[in-house]
C-alpha positions as CSV (number, residue, x, y, z in Angstrom):
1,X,2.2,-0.3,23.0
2,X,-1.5,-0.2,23.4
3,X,-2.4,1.3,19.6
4,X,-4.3,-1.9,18.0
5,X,-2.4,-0.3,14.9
6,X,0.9,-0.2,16.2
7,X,0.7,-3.9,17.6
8,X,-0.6,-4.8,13.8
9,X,2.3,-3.4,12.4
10,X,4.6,-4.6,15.2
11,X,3.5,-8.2,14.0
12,X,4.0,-7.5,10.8
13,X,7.6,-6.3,11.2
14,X,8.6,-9.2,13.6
15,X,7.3,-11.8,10.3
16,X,4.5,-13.3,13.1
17,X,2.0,-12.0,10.7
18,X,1.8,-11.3,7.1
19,X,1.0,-8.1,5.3
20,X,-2.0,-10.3,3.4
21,X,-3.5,-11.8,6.8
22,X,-2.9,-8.1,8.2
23,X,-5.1,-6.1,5.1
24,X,-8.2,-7.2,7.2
25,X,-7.5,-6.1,10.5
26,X,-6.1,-2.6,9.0
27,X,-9.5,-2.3,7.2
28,X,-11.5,-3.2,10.2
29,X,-9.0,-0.5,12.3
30,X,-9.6,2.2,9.8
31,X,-13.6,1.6,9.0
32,X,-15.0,-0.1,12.3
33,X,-17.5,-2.3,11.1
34,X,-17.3,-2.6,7.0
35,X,-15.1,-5.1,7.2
36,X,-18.3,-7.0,8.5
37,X,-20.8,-6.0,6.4
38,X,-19.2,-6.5,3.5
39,X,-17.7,-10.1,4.7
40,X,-14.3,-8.4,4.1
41,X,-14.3,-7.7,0.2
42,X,-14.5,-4.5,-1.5
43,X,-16.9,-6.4,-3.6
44,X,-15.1,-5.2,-6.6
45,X,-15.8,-1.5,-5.8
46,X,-11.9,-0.4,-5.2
47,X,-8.4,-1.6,-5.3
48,X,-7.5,-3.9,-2.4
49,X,-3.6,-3.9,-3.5
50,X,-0.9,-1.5,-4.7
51,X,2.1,-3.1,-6.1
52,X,5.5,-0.8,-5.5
53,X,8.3,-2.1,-7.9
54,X,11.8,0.3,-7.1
55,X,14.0,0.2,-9.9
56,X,18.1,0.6,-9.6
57,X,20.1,1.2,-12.8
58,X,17.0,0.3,-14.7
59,X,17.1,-3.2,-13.2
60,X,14.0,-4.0,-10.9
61,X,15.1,-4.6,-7.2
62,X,11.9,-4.7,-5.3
63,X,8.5,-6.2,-6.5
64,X,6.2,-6.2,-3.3
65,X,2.0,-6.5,-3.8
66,X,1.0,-5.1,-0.2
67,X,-2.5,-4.8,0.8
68,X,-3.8,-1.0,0.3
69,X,-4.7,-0.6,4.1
70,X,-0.8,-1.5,5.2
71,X,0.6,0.1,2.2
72,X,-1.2,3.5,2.8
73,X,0.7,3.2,6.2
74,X,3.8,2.9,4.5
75,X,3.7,5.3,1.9
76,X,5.8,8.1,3.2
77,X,8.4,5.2,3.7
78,X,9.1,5.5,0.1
79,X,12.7,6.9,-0.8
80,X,12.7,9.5,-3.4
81,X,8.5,10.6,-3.3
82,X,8.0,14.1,-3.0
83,X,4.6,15.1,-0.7
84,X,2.8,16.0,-4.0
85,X,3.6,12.3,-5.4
86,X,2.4,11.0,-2.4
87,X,-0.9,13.2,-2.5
88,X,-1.4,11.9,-6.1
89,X,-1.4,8.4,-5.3
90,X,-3.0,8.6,-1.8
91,X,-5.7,10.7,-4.3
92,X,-5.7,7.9,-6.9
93,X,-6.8,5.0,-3.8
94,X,-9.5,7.1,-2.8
95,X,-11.0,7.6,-6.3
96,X,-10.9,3.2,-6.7
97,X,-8.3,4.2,-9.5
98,X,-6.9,1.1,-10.9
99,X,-3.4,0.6,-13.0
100,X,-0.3,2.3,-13.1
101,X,-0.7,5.3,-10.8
102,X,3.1,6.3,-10.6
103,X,6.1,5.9,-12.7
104,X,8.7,8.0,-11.7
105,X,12.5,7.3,-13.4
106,X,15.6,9.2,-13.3
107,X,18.3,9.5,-15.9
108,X,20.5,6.7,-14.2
109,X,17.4,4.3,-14.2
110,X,16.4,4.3,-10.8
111,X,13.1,5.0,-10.3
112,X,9.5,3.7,-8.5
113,X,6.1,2.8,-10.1
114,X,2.9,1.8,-7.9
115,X,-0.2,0.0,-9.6
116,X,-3.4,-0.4,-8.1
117,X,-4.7,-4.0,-8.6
């Protein structure tokens, strides 16, 4: 594995590294050198996290607030988003769209909503 972004991610799935102390080496891997300049903030300017709640039976199962770099990644990961959701949000992090982005429910209650923070 010789992919700086694979071995990330590697870490991150073996629990040697956390998504939060990973969101800084995505950035720096995805925009050499603004990580850097900006002494790794956004300065306001854009979300830096995206938090994915799944719902089952209208009962919320998963509340995870992942760093936008790893959760970009991890996007097509999602059970149940069609390619057009995933444009829409992918869309929404590029604009520095803040707040609920995605709410999508069925009739039994399951269901996924991502906000930017």
């Amino acid at each position: 594995m010789t992919d700086p972004l694979d071995r990330v991610l590697k870490l991150v799935s073996e629990g040697r590294l956390t998504a939060e102390d990973a969101a800084p080496i995505l950035e720096a891997l995805e925009r050499p050198g603004t990580a850097e300049a900006t002494g790794g903030m956004d300065a306001g300017r854009s979300p830096r996290f995206a938090r994915v709640e799944v719902r089952e039976s209208g009962r919320r199962i998963v509340d995870l607030r992942v760093p936008i770099s790893l959760g970009r990644f991890a996007l097509s990961r999602v059970p149940g988003l069609s390619s057009q959701q995933i444009a829409e949000v992918e869309a929404a992090v590029v604009s520095g769209a803040r707040g609920p982005i995605l709410d999508v429910e069925d009739n039994d209650g399951d269901g996924v909503r991502i906000v930017l923070e």
